[in-house]
C-alpha positions, 0 to 999 in steps of 0.5 A, a space after each residue: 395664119 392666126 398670130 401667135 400670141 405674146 403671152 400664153 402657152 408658149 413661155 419657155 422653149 428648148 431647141 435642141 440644135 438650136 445653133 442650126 440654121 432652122 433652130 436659129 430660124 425658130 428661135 428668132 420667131 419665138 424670141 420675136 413674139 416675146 418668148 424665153 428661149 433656150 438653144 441648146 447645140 454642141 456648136 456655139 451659137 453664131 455671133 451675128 445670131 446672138 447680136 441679132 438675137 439681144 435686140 429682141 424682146 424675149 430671152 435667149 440662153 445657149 447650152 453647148 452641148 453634146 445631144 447624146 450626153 443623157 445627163 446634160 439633155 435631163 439637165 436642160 429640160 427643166 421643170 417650167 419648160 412649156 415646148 421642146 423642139 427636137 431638131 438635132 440632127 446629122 445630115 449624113 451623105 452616103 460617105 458618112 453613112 458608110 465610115 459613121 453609121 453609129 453617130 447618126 443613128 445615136 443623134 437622130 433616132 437614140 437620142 430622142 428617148 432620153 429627151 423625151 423622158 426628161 420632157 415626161 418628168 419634167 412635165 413639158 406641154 408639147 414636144 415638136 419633132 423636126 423630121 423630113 421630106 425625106 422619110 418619103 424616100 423613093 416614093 417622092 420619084 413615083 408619086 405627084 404628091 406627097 401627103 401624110 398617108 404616103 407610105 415611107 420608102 427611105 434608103 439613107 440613114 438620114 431619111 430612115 432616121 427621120 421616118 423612124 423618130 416619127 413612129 418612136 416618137 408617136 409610140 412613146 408618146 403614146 406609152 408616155 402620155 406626151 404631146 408630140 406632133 412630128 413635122 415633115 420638113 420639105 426642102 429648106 433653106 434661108 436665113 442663117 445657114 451655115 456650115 457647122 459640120 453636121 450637114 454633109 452638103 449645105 442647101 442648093 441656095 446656099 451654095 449659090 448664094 456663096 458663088 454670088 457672094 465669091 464672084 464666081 458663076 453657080 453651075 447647075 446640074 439639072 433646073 431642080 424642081 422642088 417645093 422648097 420653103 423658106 426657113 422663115 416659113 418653117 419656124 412660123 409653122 412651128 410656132 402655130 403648131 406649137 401654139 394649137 390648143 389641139 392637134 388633129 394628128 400626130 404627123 404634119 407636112 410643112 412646105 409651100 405645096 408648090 414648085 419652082 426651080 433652083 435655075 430660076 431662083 438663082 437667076 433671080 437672086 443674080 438681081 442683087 449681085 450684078 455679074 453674077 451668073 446661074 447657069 445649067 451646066 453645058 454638056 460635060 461640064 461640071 456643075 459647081 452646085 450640089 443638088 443632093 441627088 440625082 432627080 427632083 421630088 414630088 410635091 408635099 400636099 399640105 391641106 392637112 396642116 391648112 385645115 388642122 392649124 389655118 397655117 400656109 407658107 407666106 413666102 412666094 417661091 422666087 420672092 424668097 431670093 430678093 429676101 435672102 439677099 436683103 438679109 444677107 446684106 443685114 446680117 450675112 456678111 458675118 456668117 459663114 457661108 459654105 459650099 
């Protein structure tokens, strides 16, 4: 992957859910490379983030506020405001989705016009859209892999959400005149997860970080097979998608292109936290570990963000377990966990 430079395009960067973890992930790459950026969340930002985040030689600012509040979003994209990532987002569960459908559909999908407006006023260079593995729906049980061309199969609000905001975006894109390339996220986790109160269930690793860090055993329903990727990766791919002077397509998929399971990992992450134990559940036992859902997905084919951009994740599957633990050992302690 080409370094993304110190100077150049990248100068001023808004983060809409910028006190996520992925967005605090983005934001920690950005302001690592020397860029100003803004985080913009109705969360505040975490203090560990923010002592973190001084030590870097960019600039960071957080706005907290609400996604949804059009004034406050066209105040935020000031004009000079080289990239807007919009990455705000419920992650709704079937509960929500049946006692809250209205948030979700107006913070993942409405909310996106005004932004992208007040980014055609104000002149934005590009817009990066953070969308999910998700939009491929049901198709990720019956297919071996997953590329661009698949066609999406969602049934959560989440999942239509994301597949939505990428044919909204692409067309008022094009209406527009914008720059707007939309990522497929594929199962993420990492550094600076937290429970903010808009992800219904955190990440399987996270979860079982948690157990590690409580003293307790992670009981695992199933191995879980997925491609995960490392948080890192995400905001390094962002920043080279960013970065690209041109883009071949509108659409990329960011993940490792490779499985590994969550039994594995957290038999490895136990290598950091003596006595801790991972475990597939014994039968009828209750596993402690959410998984999200009840089957594994297809892998993501990523040959087209490789060819377009020269990206790939640098993260080897199990190695991101000793990374996660070291991190949490720096910065972590202070965080709040969750399961």
């Amino acid at each position: 992957m080409p370094p993304v430079p110190t100077k150049g395009p990248l100068v001023r960067t808004l983060i809409f859910g910028g006190a996520g973890f992925v967005g605090l992930n983005i934001a920690e790459a950005l302001l690592r490379a020397g860029h100003a950026v803004t985080a913009f969340d109705r969360s505040p930002i975490p203090e560990a983030a923010l002592h973190a985040f001084a030590k870097l030689p960019g600039g960071f600012i957080a706005i907290q506020g609400d996604v949804t509040d059009e004034a406050a979003v066209a105040a935020a994209i000031e004009p000079g405001t080289d990239l807007v990532v919009m990455g705000a987002a419920i992650t709704a569960g079937r509960e929500r989705d049946a006692t809250d459908p209205a948030t979700t559909l107006k913070v993942n999908l409405l909310a996106q016009v005004p932004i992208l407006a007040a980014a055609r006023a104000t002149g934005v260079r590009r817009v990066v859209n953070l969308s999910s593995a998700a939009a491929y729906g049901a198709a990720g049980e019956r297919l071996p892999e997953l590329d661009e061309t698949t066609p999406g199969d969602p049934v959560g609000l989440y999942a239509i959400t994301k597949w939505a905001s990428e044919r909204v975006g692409a067309r008022l894109g094009d209406l527009w005149g914008l720059d707007l390339v939309s990522l497929r996220l594929s199962g993420v986790f990492g550094p600076w997860e937290h429970a903010t109160g808009v992800r219904d269930t955190l990440s399987p690793h996270c979860q079982i970080l948690a157990t590690a860090v409580a003293g307790e055993p992670a009981i695992l329903p199933r191995p879980g097979l997925r491609d995960w990727i490392y948080a890192p990766d995400v905001a390094d791919a962002v920043l080279a998608v960013a970065a690209a002077e041109k883009l071949g397509h509108g659409v990329y998929n960011v993940s490792t292109g490779t499985r590994f399971t969550l039994l594995d990992w957290g038999q490895r992450l136990a290598q950091a936290f003596p006595g801790f134990v991972c475990r597939l559940a014994e039968p009828g036992e209750a596993a402690t570990i959410d998984f999200h859902g009840p089957s594994d997905r297809a892998p993501m084919a990523v040959a087209r963000i490789a060819h377009d951009i020269g990206w790939s994740a640098q993260t080897e599957g199990l190695a991101s377990a000793d990374r996660l633990a070291a991190w949490w050992q720096a910065h972590g302690r202070s965080m709040e966990t969750g399961r």
